[in-house]
N, C-alpha and C positions, 0 to 999 in steps of 0.2 A: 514423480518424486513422492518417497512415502513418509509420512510424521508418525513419531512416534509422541501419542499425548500423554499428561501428565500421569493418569492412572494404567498407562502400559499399552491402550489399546494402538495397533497402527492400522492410518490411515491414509488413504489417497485423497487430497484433497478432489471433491468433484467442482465446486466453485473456486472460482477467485473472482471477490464481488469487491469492488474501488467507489469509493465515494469523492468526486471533487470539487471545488471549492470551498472547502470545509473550514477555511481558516481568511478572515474577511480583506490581510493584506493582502495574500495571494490571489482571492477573488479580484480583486482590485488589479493588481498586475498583471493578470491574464484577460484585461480590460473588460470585465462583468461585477457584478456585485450578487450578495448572498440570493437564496430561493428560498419558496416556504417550504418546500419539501428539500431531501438531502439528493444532488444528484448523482447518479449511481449509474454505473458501468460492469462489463466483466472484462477477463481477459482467461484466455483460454490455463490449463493449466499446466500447459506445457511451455510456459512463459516463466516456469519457476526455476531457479537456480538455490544451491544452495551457501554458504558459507563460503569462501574460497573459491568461488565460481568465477567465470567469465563473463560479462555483459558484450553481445558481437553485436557490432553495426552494422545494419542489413547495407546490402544497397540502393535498396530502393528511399534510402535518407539521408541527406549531409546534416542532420538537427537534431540527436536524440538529448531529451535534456533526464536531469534528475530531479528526482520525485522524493524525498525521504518521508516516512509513516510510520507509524505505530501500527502495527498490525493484530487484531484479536483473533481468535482460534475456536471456532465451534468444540466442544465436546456433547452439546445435547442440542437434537434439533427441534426445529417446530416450525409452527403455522400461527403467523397472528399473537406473537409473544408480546405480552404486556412491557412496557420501558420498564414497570417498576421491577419486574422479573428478569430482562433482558440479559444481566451480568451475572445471573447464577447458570446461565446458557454458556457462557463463555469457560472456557478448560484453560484459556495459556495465550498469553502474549507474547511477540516478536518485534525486531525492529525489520522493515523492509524499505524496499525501493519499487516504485512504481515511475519505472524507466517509459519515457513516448518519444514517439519522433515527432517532434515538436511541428516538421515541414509539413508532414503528411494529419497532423492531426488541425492545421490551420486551412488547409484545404478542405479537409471534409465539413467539418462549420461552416466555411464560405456557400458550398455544395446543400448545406442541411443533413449531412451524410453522419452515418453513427464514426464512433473513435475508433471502431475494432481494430484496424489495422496498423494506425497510429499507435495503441498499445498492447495489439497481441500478438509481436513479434516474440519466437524463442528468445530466453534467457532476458526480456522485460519485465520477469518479479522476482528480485532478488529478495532472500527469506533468510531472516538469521535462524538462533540457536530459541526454541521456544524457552517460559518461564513459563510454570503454574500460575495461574490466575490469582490463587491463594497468598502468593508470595509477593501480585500488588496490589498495595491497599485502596489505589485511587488512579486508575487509569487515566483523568482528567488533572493529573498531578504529576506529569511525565515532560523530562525536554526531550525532546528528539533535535538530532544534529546531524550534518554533513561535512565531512572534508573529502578534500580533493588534492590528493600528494601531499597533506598536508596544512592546506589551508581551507578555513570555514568556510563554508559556500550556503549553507543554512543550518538555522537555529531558531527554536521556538517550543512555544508551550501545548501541550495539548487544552490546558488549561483556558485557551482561546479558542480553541473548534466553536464554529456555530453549531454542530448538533454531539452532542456525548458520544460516547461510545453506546451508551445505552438506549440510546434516541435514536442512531445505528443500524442496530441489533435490530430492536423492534419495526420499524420501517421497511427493513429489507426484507423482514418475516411477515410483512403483510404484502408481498409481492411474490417473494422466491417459497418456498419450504426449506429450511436449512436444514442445512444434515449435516453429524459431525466430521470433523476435518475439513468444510467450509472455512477459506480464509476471508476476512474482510480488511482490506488495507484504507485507512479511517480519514485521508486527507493529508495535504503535504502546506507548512507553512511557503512563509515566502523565500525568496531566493532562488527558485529555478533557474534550472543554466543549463548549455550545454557541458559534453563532454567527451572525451576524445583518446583514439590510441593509444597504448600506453600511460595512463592514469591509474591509480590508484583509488577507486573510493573509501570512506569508510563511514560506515552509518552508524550511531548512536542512539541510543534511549537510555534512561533512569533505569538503572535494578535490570537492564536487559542486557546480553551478551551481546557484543558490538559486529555489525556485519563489514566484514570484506571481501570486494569483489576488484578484478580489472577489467579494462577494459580494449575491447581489440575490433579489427575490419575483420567482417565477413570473407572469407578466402575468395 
């Protein structure tokens, strides 16, 4: 899948780097509580769908649930980015889904095993329509939302993240090297759930073009 950022260039995303727990209900309902550091995942990048996409249910899951996020967008990369610098790194925001099998991702915790495969199934990061970064004023000032054929399934602020967006950025640049077209998808409030054949979702954010996808069984 290629992006087109906000100054023209295209790019293939090489990361898709997810942060969870990031929002303290949700840490709670997925029975843990916050960390002192942000904890951080990938998911390969062939998990990306875009707009109008399909979300398929592998079989190897009866449990995929949804994820809604705010997703930022590298345009300039680095190593070791100061927080205070963090969001002049960032080109353009989205809204996403960070789709997992909720089955396979309860096993591997049980195991001590990493998430990979609970969320790097094809067509698990659904990606809307990017916005210039320019065009929000306050990334920690965004609601993100989910419906499901029409009804709300989650809602909330980013304005509750335990780590910013910019807190983010800089963290994951003292780990990874980011590089542009790097997507970071920032945490999902509460309401996780599954969901199922023939559905509709649609995912929301403030000032961001709204993502829809369905959803279908693996053939």
């Amino acid at each position: 899948m290629t992006l087109t950022l906000p100054d023209g260039r295209e790019v293939r995303p090489g990361k898709v780097l997810c942060i969870g727990k990031n929002y303290v209900a949700h840490a709670i309902e997925m029975g843990g509580t916050g960390t002192d550091d942000p904890v951080a995942f990938l998911k390969p990048s062939t998990a990306l769908i875009p707009d109008g996409g399909e979300i398929v249910i592998p079989r190897q899951s009866a449990d995929v649930h949804h994820e809604v996020e705010l997703v930022a967008v590298m345009g300039e990369g680095g190593k070791e980015i100061p927080e205070a610098d963090a969001l002049a790194h960032v080109a353009a925001y989205a809204v996403g889904l960070d789709m997992t099998a909720r089955d396979l991702q309860s096993d591997a915790k049980k195991g001590g095993k990493p998430w990979s495969v609970a969320k790097g199934f094809d067509t698990f990061a659904p990606l809307g329509a990017l916005v210039p970064a320019s065009e929000v004023s306050d990334p920690q000032a965004i609601e993100v939302a989910l419906e499901i054929d029409g009804e709300v399934r989650q809602k909330g602020s980013t304005g509750l993240m335990i780590y910013s967006v910019a807190r983010i950025v800089s963290f994951l640049s003292s780990v990874f090297t980011l590089e542009p077209g790097d997507l970071i998808y920032t945490g999902t409030p509460e309401g996780v759930g599954p969901v199922h054949p023939g559905e509709t979702l649609v995912a929301t954010a403030t000032g961001l073009p709204s993502l829809t996808v369905t959803v279908r069984a693996a053939d």
